[in-house]
C-alpha positions as CSV (number, residue, x, y, z in Angstrom):
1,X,55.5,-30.4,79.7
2,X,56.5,-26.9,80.3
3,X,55.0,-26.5,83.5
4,X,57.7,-29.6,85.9
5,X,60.3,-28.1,83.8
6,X,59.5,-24.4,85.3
7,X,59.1,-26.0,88.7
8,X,62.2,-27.6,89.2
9,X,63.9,-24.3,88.0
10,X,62.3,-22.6,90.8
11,X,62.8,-25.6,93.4
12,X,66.7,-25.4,92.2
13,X,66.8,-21.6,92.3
14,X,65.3,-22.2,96.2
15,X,68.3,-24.7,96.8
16,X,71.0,-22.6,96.2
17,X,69.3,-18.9,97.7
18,X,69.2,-21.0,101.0
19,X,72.8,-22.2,100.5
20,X,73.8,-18.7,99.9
21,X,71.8,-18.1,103.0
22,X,73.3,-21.0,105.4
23,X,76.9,-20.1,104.6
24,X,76.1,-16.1,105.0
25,X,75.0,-17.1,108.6
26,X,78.1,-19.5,109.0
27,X,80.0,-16.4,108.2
28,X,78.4,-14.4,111.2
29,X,78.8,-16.8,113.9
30,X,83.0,-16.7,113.0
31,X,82.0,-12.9,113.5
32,X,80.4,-13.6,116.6
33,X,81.9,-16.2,118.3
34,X,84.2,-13.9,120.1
35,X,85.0,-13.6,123.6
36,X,82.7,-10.8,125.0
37,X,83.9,-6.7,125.3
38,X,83.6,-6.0,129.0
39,X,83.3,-2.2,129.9
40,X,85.7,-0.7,132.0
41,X,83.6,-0.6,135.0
42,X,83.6,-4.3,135.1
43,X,79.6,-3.9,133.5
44,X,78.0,-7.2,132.0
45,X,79.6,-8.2,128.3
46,X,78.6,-7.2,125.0
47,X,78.9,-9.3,122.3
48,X,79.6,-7.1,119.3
49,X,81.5,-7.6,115.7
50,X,84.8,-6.2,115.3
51,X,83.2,-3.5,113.0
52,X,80.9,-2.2,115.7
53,X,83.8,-2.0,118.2
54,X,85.4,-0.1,116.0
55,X,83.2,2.2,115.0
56,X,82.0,2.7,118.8
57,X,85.7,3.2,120.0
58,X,86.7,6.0,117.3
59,X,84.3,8.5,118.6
60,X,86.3,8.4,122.2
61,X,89.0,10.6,120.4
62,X,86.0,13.5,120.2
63,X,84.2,12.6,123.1
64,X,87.6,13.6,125.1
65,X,88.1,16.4,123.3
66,X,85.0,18.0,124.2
67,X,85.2,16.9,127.7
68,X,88.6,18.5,128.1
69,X,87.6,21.9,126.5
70,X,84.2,21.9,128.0
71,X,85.3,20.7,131.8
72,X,88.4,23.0,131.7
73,X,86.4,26.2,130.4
74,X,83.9,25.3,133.2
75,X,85.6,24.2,136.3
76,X,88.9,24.8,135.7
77,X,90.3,21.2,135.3
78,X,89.6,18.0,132.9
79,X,89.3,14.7,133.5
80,X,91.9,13.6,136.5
81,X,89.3,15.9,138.2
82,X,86.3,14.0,137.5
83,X,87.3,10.5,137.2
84,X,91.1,10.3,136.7
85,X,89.8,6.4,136.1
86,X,88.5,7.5,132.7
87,X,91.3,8.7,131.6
88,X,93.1,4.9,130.7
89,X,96.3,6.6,132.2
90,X,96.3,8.9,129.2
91,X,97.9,11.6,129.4
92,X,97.1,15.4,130.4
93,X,95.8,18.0,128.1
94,X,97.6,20.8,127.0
95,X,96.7,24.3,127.6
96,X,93.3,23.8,129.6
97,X,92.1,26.9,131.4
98,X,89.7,28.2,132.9
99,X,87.1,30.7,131.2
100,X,85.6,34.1,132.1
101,X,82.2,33.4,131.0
102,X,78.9,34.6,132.3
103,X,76.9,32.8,134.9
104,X,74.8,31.6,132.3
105,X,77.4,30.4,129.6
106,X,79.4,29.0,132.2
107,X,76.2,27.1,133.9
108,X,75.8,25.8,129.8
109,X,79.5,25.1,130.2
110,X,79.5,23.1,133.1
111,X,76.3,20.8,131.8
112,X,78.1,20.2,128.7
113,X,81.1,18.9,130.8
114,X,79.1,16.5,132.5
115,X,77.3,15.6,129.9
116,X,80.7,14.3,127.8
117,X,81.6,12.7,131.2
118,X,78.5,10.2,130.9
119,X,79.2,9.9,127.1
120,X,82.4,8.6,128.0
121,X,81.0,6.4,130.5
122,X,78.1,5.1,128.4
123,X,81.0,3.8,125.4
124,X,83.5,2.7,127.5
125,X,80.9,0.3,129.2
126,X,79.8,-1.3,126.0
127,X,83.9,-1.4,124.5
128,X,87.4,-1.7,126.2
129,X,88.1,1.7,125.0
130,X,91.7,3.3,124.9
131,X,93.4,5.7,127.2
132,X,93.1,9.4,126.4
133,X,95.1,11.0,123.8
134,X,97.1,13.3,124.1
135,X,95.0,16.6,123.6
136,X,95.9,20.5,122.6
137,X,93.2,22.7,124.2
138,X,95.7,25.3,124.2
139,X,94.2,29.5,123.7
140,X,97.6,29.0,120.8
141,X,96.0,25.9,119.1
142,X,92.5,27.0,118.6
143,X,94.1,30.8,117.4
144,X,95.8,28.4,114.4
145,X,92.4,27.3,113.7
146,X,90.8,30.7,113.4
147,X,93.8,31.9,111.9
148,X,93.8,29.5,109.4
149,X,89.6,30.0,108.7
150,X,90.1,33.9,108.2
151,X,93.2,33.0,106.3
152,X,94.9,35.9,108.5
153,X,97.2,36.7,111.2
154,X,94.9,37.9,114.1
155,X,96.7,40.5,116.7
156,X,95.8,40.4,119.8
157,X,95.5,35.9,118.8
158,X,92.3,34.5,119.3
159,X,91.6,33.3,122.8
160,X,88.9,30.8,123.3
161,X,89.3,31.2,127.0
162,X,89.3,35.3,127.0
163,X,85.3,35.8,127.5
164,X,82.0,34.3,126.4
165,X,81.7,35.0,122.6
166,X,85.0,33.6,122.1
167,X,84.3,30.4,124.2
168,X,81.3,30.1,122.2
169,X,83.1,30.6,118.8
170,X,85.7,27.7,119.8
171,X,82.7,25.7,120.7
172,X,81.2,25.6,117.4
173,X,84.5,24.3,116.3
174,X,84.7,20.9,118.1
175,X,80.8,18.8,118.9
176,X,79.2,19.3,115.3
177,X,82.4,17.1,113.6
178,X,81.7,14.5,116.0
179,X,77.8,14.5,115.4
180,X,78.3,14.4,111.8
181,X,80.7,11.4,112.7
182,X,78.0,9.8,114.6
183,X,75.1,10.2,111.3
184,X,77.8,8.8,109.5
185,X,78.8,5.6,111.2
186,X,74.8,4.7,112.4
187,X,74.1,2.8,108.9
188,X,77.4,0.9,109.3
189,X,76.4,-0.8,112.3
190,X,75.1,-4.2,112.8
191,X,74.1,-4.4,115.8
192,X,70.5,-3.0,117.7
193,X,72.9,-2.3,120.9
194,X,75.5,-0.3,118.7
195,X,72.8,1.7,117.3
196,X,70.7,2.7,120.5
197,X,74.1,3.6,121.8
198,X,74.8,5.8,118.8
199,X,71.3,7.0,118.8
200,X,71.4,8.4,122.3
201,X,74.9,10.3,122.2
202,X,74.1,12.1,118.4
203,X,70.8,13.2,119.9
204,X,72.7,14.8,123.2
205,X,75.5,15.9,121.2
206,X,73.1,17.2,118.1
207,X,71.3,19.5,121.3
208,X,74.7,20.5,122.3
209,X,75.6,21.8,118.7
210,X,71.7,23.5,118.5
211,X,72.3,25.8,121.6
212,X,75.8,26.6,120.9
213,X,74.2,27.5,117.6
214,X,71.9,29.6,118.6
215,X,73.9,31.7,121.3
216,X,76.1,32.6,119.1
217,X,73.1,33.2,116.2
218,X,71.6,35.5,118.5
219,X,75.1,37.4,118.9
220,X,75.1,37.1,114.9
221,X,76.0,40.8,114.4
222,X,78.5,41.1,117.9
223,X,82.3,41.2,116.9
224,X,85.0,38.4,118.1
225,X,87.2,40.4,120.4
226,X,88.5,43.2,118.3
227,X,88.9,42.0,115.1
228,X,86.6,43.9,113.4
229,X,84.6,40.6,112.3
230,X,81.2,39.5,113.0
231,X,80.0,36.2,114.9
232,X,77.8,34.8,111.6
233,X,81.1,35.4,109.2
234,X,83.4,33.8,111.3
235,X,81.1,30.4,111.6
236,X,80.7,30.9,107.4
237,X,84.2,30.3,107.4
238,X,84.9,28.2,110.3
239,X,82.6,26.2,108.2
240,X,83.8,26.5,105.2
241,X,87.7,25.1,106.1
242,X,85.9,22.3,107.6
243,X,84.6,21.7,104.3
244,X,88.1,22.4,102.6
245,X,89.6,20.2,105.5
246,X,87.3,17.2,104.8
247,X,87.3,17.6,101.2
248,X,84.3,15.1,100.5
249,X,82.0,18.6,99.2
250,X,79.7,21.0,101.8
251,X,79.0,19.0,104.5
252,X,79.0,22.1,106.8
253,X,77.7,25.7,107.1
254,X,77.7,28.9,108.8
255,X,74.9,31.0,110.6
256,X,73.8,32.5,108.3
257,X,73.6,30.8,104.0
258,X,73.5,32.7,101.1
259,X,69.4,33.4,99.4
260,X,68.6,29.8,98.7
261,X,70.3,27.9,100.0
262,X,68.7,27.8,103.6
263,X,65.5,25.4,104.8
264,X,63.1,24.9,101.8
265,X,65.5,27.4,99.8
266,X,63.7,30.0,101.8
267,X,66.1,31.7,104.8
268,X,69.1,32.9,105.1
269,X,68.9,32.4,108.9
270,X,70.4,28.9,109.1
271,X,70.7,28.0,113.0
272,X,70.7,24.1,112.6
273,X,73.0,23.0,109.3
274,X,71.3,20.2,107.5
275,X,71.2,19.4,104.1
276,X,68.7,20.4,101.1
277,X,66.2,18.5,102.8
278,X,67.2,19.8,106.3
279,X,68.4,16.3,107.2
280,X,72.0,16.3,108.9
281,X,74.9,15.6,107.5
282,X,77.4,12.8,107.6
283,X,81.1,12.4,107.7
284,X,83.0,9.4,108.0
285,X,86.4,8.7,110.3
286,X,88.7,9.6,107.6
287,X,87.2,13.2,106.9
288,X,87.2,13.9,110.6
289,X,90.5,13.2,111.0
290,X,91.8,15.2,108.2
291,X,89.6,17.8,110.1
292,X,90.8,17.3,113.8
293,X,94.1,17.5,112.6
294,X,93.9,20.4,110.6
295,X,95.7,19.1,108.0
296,X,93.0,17.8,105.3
297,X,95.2,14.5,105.6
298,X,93.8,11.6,107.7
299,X,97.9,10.7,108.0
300,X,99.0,13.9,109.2
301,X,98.8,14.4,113.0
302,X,98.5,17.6,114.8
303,X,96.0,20.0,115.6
304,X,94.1,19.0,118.4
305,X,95.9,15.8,118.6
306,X,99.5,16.2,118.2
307,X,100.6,12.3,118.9
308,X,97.2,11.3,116.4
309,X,94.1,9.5,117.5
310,X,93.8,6.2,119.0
311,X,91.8,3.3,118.1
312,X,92.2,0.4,115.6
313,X,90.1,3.1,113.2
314,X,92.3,6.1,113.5
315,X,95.5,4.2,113.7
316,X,95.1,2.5,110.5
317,X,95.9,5.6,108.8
318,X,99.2,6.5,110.7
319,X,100.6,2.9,109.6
């Protein structure tokens, strides 16, 4: 007699796991039945849940940033330059100049530009998108940010703009926050077209963060300007503010690691940052904001975005 009895226990527990399961999938099509995202160029729709929109549209606010600083540097101009279309009608960046680089750094420059160009393109033709922020690129704002890593008053300030070392130093500030932005949204998305889009920009800008890396790793021992400090120390602490900004533990390191605590616990040399297992860290919107903004508050605007970020994401923390 024991055996119907054990049946119909499993033939009831089948009833309800598939009535869990019919009213989890009438819970996706609310999510889904939406009117289709259509890029900005007019492109075919996606259909994508409001979370994948979101966390596709918050990585704009970097992707600008990097194309301002890198197209500037460069060329000499931004956006309006390029594709004043891409801009939303946002409005100019502040402080943008060009740099005295060397052929080389400035050929390295001028790919990079291009490259955030298409990254731009590539989101806002899969979501709406917002207009550009308004940006601080300013030699002033990225002295605060050294200032502030060396916990010191630098005199002659820091110029990003002044020659190649320095344009290299201000470069490892800006495209490894939004890489570690991008690890940290992938397992949040639903969708396969959200994550091949995520996939392709954190492996260009994961490259981009691995050469800037390792020009300025093979200048380890030059001094920034004439300050008196090394390349490698000032990433160690560029690094380490970014960890005191995002306050969520070491998610971030320098050149060069203390005995230990590089790959395998076996270098010191450290020219790609990655984890115990050498696997790359992750961040989520609210760390990078408290980051961007140099404040170590998600709700306090500034740095490198004086009005704040845009998008649904980054606004929610200015309400």
């Amino acid at each position: 007699m024991g055996a119907p009895a054990a049946s119909s226990a499993a033939v009831f527990a089948a009833v309800l796991l598939c009535g869990a399961l019919a009213a989890r999938a009438q819970d996706m099509d609310k999510e889904w039945a939406r009117a289709p995202y259509r890029g900005f160029f007019g492109g075919p729709g996606s259909m994508l849940p409001q979370s994948d929109v979101d966390l596709l549209e918050f990585p704009l606010n970097l992707e600008y940033l990097e194309t301002e600083f890198f197209c500037w540097s460069a060329l000499g101009y931004g956006l309006d330059g390029i594709d004043a279309n891409l801009t939303g009608g946002g409005p100019p960046s502040i402080g943008g100049q060009s740099a005295s680089l060397t052929p080389i750094i400035r050929d390295i420059a001028t790919q990079f530009c291009y490259q955030e160009v298409g990254h731009l393109r590539a989101i806002k033709q899969t979501v709406r998108g917002f207009p550009r922020p308004l940006l601080d690129i300013s030699a002033a704002n990225f002295g605060k940010v050294i200032e502030q890593a060396l916990n010191t008053t630098l005199d002659p300030p820091f110029n990003p703009y002044e020659n190649s070392v320095n344009f290299l130093v201000a470069s490892y500030i800006i495209p490894y926050v939004g890489l570690t932005g991008y690890v940290g949204a992938n397992p949040r998305l639903l969708t396969p077209q959200a994550r091949k889009l995520v996939a392709g920009l954190l492996g260009v800008e994961s490259a981009q963060d691995a050469v800037i890396r390792t020009l300025l790793y093979e200048r380890g021992m030059a001094r920034v300007s004439s300050y008196g400090v090394g390349v490698a120390e000032v990433t160690a602490h560029i690094s380490d503010l970014r960890n005191e900004l995002g306050r969520r533990g070491v998610k971030d390191e320098g050149l060069v690691v203390a005995p230990g605590q590089g790959p395998e616990g076996i270098t010191v040399g450290n020219v790609i940052a990655g984890d115990h297992l050498s696997l790359a860290y992750d961040r989520t919107p609210e760390e990078i904001l408290a980051i961007v903004y140099g404040s170590g508050n998600p709700s306090q605007r500034g740095g490198f975005f004086p009005q704040g970020a845009d998008g649904r994401i980054a606004r929610s923390f200015l309400v």
